[in-house]
Wavefront OBJ file of the C-alpha trace (Angstrom):
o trace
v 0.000 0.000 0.000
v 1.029 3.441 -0.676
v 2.503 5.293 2.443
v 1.580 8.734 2.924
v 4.052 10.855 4.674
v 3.233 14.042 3.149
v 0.178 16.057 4.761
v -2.322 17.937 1.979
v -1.006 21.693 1.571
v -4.781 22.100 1.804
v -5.352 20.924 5.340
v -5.906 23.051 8.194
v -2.986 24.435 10.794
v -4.092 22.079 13.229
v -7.160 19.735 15.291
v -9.531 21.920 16.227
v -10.698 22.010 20.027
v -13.829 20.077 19.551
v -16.597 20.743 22.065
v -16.759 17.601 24.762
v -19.865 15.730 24.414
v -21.222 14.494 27.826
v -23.032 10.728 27.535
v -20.100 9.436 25.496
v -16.659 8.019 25.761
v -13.919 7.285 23.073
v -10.808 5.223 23.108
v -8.393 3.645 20.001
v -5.566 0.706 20.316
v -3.665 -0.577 17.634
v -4.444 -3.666 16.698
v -2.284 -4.796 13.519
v -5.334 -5.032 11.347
v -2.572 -4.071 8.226
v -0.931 -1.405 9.601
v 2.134 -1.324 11.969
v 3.051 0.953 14.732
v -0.623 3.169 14.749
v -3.708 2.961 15.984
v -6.479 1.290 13.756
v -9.050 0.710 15.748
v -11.853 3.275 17.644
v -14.620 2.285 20.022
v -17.423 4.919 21.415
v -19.523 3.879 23.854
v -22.887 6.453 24.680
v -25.080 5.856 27.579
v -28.355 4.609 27.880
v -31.268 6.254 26.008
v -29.172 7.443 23.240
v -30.320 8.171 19.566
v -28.988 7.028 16.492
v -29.699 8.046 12.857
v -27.800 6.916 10.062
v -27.057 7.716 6.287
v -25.226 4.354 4.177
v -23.867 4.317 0.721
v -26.297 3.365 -2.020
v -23.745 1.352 -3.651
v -24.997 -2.403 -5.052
v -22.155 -3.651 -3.227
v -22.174 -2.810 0.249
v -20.129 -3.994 2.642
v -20.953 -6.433 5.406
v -20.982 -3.967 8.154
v -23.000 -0.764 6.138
v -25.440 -3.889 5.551
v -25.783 -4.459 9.392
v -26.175 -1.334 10.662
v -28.761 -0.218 8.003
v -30.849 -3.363 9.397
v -30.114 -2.007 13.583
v -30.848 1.755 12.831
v -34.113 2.910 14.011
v -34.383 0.144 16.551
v -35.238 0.910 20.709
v -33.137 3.265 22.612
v -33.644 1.947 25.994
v -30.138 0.878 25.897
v -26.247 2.775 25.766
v -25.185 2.235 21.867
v -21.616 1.337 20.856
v -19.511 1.674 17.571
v -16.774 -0.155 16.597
v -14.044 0.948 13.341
v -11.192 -0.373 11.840
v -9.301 0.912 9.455
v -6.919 -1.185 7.489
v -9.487 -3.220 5.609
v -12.906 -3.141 4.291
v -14.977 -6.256 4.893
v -16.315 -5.942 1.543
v -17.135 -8.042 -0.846
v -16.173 -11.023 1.565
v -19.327 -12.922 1.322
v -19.981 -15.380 4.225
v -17.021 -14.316 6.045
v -17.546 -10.500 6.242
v -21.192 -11.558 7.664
v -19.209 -13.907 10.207
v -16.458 -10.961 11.363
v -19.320 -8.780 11.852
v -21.056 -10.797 13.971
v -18.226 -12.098 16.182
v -17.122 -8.160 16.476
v -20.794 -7.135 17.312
v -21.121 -10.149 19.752
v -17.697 -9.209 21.528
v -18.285 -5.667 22.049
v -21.359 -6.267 23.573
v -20.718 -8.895 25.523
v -17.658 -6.444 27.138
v -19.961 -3.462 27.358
v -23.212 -5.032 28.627
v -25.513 -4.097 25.826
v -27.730 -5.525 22.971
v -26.194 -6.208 19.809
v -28.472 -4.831 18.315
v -27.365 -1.763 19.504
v -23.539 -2.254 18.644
v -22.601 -0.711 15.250
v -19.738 -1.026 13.119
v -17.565 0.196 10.119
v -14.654 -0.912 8.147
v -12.174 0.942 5.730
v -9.783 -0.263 3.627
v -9.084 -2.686 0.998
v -11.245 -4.528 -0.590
v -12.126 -8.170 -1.059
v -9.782 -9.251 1.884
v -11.120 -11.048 4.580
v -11.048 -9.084 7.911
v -8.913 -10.435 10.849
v -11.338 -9.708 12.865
v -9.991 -11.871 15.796
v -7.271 -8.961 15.970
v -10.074 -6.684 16.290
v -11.648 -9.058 18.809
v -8.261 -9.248 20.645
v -7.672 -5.316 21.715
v -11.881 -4.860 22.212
v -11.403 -4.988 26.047
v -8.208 -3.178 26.195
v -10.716 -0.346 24.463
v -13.339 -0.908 27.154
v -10.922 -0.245 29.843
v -9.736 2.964 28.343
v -12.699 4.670 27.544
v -12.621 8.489 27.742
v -14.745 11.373 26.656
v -11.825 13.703 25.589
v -10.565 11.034 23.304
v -12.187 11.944 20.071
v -9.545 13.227 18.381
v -7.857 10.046 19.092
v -10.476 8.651 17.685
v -10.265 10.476 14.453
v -6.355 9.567 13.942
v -7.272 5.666 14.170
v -10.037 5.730 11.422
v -7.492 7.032 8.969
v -6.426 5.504 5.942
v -4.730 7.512 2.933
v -6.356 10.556 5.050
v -2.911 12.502 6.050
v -4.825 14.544 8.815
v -7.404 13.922 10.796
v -10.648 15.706 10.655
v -13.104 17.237 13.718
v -15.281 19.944 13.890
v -17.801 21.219 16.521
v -20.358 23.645 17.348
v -22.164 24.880 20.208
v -25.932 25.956 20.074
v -26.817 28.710 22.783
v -30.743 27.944 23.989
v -32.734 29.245 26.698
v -32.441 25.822 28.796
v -28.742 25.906 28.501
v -25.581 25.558 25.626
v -25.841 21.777 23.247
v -22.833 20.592 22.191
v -22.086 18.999 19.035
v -18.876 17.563 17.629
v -17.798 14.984 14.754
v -15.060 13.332 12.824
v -14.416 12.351 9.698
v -12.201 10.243 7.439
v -11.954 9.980 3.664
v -9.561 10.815 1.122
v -10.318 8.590 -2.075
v -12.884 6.935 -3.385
v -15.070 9.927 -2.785
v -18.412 10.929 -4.515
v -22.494 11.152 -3.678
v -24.469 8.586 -2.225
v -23.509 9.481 0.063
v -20.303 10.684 -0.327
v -17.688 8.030 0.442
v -16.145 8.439 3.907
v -16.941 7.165 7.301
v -18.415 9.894 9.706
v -19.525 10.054 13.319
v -21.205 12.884 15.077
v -22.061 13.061 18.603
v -24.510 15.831 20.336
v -25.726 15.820 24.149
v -28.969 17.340 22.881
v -32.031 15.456 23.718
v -33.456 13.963 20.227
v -36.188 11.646 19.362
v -34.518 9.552 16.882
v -37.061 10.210 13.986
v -36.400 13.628 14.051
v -32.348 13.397 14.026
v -33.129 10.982 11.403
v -34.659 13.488 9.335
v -32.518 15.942 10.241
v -29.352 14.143 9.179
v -30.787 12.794 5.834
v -31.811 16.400 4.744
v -28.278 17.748 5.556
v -26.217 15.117 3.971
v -28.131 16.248 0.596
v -26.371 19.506 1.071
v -23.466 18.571 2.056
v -21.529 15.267 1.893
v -23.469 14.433 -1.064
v -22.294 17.676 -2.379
v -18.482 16.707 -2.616
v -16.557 14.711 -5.223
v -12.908 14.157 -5.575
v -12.660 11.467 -7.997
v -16.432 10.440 -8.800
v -16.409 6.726 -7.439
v -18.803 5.647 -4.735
v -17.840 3.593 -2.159
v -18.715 -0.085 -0.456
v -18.312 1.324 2.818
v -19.842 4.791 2.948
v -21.373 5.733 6.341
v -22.546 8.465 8.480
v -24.002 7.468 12.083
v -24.900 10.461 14.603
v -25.655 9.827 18.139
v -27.790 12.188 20.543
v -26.865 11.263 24.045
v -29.412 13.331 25.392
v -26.991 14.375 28.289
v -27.783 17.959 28.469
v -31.010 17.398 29.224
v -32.383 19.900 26.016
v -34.670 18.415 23.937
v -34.594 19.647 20.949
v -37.348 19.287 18.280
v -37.869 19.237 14.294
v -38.269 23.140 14.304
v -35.462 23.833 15.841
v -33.431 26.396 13.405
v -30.496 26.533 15.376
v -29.652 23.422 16.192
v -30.302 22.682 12.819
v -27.806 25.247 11.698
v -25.423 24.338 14.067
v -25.286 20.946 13.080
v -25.057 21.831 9.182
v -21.922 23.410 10.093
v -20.539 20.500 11.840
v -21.487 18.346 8.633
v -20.288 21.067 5.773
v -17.302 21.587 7.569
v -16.218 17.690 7.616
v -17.301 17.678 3.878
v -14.493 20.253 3.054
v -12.379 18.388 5.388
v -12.564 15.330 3.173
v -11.730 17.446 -0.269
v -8.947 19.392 0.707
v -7.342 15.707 1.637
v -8.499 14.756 -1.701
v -5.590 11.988 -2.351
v -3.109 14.222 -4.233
v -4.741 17.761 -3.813
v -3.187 21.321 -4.357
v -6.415 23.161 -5.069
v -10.065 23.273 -3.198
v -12.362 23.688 -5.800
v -16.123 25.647 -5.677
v -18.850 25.491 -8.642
v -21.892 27.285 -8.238
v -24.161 26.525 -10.809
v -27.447 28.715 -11.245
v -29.955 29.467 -13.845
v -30.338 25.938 -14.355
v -34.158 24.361 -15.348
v -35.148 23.134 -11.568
v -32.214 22.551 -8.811
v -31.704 18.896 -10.073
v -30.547 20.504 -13.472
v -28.094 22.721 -11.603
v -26.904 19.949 -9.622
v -26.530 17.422 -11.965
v -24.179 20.411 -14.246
v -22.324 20.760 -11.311
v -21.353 17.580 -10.642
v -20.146 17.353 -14.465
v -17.649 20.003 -13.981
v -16.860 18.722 -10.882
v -15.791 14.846 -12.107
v -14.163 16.370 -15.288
v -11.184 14.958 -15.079
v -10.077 17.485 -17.877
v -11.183 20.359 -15.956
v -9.545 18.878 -12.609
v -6.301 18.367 -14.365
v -6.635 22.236 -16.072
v -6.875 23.305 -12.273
v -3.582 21.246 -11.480
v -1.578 22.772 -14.488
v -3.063 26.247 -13.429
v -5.074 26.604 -16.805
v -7.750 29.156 -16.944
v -9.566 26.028 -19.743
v -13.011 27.523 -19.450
v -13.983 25.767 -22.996
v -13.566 22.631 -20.570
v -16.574 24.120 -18.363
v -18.801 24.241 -21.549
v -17.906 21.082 -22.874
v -19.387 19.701 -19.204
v -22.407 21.680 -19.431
v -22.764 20.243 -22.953
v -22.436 16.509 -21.977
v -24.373 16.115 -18.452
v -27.929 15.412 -19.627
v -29.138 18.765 -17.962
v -30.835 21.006 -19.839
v -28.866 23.982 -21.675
v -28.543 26.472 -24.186
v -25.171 27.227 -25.820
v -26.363 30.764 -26.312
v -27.106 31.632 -22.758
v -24.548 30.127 -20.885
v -22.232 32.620 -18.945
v -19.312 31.783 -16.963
v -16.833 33.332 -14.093
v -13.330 32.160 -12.323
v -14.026 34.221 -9.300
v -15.211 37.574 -9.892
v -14.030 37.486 -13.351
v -16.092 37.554 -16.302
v -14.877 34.878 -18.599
v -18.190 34.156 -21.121
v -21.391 36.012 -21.295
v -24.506 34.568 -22.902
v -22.670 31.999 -25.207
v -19.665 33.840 -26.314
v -16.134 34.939 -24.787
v -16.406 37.832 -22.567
v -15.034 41.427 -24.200
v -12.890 42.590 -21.032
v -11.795 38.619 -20.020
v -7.950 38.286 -20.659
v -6.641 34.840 -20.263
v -3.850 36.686 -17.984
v -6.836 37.210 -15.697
v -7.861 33.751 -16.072
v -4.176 32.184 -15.548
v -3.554 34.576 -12.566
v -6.391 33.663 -10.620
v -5.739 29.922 -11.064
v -2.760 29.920 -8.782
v -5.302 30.346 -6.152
v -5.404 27.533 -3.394
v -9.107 28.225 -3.437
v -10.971 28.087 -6.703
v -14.600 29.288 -7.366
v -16.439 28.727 -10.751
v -19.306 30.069 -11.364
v -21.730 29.377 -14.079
v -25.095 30.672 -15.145
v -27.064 28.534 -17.541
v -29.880 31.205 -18.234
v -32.794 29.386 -18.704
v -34.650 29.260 -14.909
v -34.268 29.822 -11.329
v -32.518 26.292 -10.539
v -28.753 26.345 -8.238
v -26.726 24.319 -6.172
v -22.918 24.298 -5.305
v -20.807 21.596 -5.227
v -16.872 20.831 -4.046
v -14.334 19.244 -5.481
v -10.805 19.266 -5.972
v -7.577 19.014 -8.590
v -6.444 16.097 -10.039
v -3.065 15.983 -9.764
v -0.015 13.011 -10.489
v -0.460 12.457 -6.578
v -3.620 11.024 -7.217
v -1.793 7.960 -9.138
v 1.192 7.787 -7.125
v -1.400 6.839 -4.190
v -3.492 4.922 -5.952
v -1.549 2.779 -8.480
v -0.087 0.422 -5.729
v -2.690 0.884 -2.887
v -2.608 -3.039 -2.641
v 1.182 -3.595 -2.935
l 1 2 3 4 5 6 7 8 9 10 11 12 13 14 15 16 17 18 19 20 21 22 23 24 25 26 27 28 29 30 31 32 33 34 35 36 37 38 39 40 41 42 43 44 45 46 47 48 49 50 51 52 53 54 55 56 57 58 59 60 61 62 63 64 65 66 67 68 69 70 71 72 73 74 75 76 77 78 79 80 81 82 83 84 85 86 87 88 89 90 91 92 93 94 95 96 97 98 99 100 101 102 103 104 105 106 107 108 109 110 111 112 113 114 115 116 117 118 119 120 121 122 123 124 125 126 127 128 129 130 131 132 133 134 135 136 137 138 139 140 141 142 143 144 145 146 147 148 149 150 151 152 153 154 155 156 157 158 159 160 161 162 163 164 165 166 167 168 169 170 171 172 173 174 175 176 177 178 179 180 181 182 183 184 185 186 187 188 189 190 191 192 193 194 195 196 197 198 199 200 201 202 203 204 205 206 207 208 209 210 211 212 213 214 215 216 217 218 219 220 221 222 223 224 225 226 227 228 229 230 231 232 233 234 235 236 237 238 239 240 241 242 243 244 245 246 247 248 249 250 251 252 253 254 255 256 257 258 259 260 261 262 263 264 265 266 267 268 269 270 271 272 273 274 275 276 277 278 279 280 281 282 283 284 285 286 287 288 289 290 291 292 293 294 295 296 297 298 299 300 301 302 303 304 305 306 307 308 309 310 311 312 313 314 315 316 317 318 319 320 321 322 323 324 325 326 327 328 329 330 331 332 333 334 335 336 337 338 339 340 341 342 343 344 345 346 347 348 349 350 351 352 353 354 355 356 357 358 359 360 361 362 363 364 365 366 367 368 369 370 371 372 373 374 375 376 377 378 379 380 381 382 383 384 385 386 387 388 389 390 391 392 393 394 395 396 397 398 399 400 401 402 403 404 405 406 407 408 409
């Protein structure tokens, strides 16, 4: 496998100081699952009368473990929850034995923390179509038990790594009348990273009080906009998952209608999603597209997304190359609707093309100026309705294949 010792010029200074979430505890070992000398292995444990929602890849082959907690999600809360990751290796496309790993790891975590298994959840990430030693997993489970912390998420976030090369928190903290709610969540995900929804593995925690229909709804709706919103290379994973607990510690409930929260919590989830694309395996350039005047939303999305997976418009963004021909040719092809003769587009605040023809003022200076830019903003107006949406991606870069051409070696 490709080692990454290089972090993403793209990635922030440092961990952020993420908000402590009372109700649940955290704690990583290293268990050898394929790496040596790191942790690869996280456990939370949240009390009693927690709430879980969840959001899976829509992939045809999902892995063993997405495939068990879609079936647990939704089930009582009357019990604490626990989740369980590895990182290191997938359990996908392992048949009978990723259904057998998942079931010994389930039945061993909670045998060690006295709960259901149906309320024991789990994720893998990693390489695919390698059966999991899970009895390494098995082996460190009550070493993780023992050790449980609530200031340990960041730990957390540094064992669920993979090609990552930083790890990735954020947090927010909603002021209401009854008192402040804290939410915080990590992230991993690198490669293998487009909609459905999105292909990472995320967890988010709050000590609000939340029934679980409602942070069910709640988290759906906001993955839309968000993690289903990014793209770095345009494949969708076997693994993909977002679970979010609500410990309910606080004692605030906290209720469909609750704008704040709400808002609050889209931060926690957008900011993750940018996380993930400015570690985009091989990235020198975070990349916006706002796409508006577009038939319905749908329209606008679906253009976005082409410019977005271009990989000759990625690559024009690594070389620096103002290639806004490339922008119409991915207009042209996505399916949305479009008119040649109404299309205008911008790098920036620059005026490249204006209703189907080159802009008078634009100077491809401009344009090759503004692409040394870390942060990149295209904007396009297709002219024919009130449609938008925005999307994120990144460059494509020879990093990209220098990572991924011996992943499995």
């Amino acid at each position: 496998m490709a080692v990454i010792t290089k972090v993403s010029p793209l990635a922030p200074k440092a961990f952020p100081d993420l908000s402590v979430i009372k109700g649940v505890r955290f704690a990583t070992a290293a268990a050898g699952v394929k790496y040596q000398g790191r942790t690869d292995v996280m456990l939370a444990v949240a009390d009693a009368g927690s709430s879980v929602a969840g959001v899976f890849t829509k992939s045809a082959t999902r892995a063993a473990p997405v495939l068990d907690c879609q079936d647990k999600i939704g089930k009582s809360n009357d019990t604490g929850v626990a989740i369980l990751v590895n990182s290191g290796n997938a359990n996908a496309f392992t048949g009978k034995f990723g259904r057998a790993s998942v079931e010994a790891i389930t039945s061993a975590v909670a045998d060690l923390t006295n709960m259901p298994v149906e309320r024991v959840f789990t994720s893998s990430t990693g390489v695919i179509g390698e059966p999991l030693p899970h009895d390494r997993v098995i082996a460190v489970i009550d070493e993780l038990n023992s050790n449980l912390s609530e200031n340990a998420l960041e730990d957390a976030a540094r064992a669920i790594m993979t090609t990552d090369t930083y790890a990735k928190g954020a947090s927010a903290v909603v002021e209401t009348p009854a008192g402040p709610v804290n939410i915080a969540g990590i992230a991993k995900g690198s490669g293998m990273i487009a909609p459905d929804m999105a292909t990472m593995l995320v967890y988010i925690f709050t000590d609000a009080k939340i029934e679980q229909s409602v942070l069910q709804q709640m988290i759906s709706s906001i993955t839309d906009q968000t993690f289903n919103c990014i793209t770095v290379d345009s494949d969708t994973s076997t693994s993909d998952t977002l679970l979010a607990v609500a410990t309910g510690a606080s004692g605030i409930a906290i209720g469909e209608a609750d704008n704040a929260f709400r808002g609050a919590l889209n931060s926690v989830m957008l900011e993750l999603a940018h996380l993930v694309v400015r570690d985009g395996e091989g990235a020198t350039k975070f990349v916006e597209i706002n796409v508006s005047g577009a038939a319905n939303d749908a329209d606008a999305k679906t253009h976005a997304m082409a410019i977005a997976n271009s990989p000759l418009i990625k690559t024009a963004i690594a070389g620096e190359d103002p290639n806004w021909g490339r922008v119409v040719m991915a207009i042209g092809k996505s399916g949305a609707a479009a008119d040649r003769d109404l299309l205008s587009i911008s790098f920036g605040d620059i005026l490249v093309a204006k209703e189907g023809w080159i802009a008078d003022d634009y100077r491809e200076d401009d344009g090759a100026n503004y692409m040394k830019n870390e942060h990149i903003v295209l904007n396009v107006d297709v002219g024919i309705g009130d449609g938008k949406s925005t999307v994120w991606t990144c460059d494509l870069t020879h990093g990209y294949i220098e990572i991924n051409a011996d992943y499995r070696s």
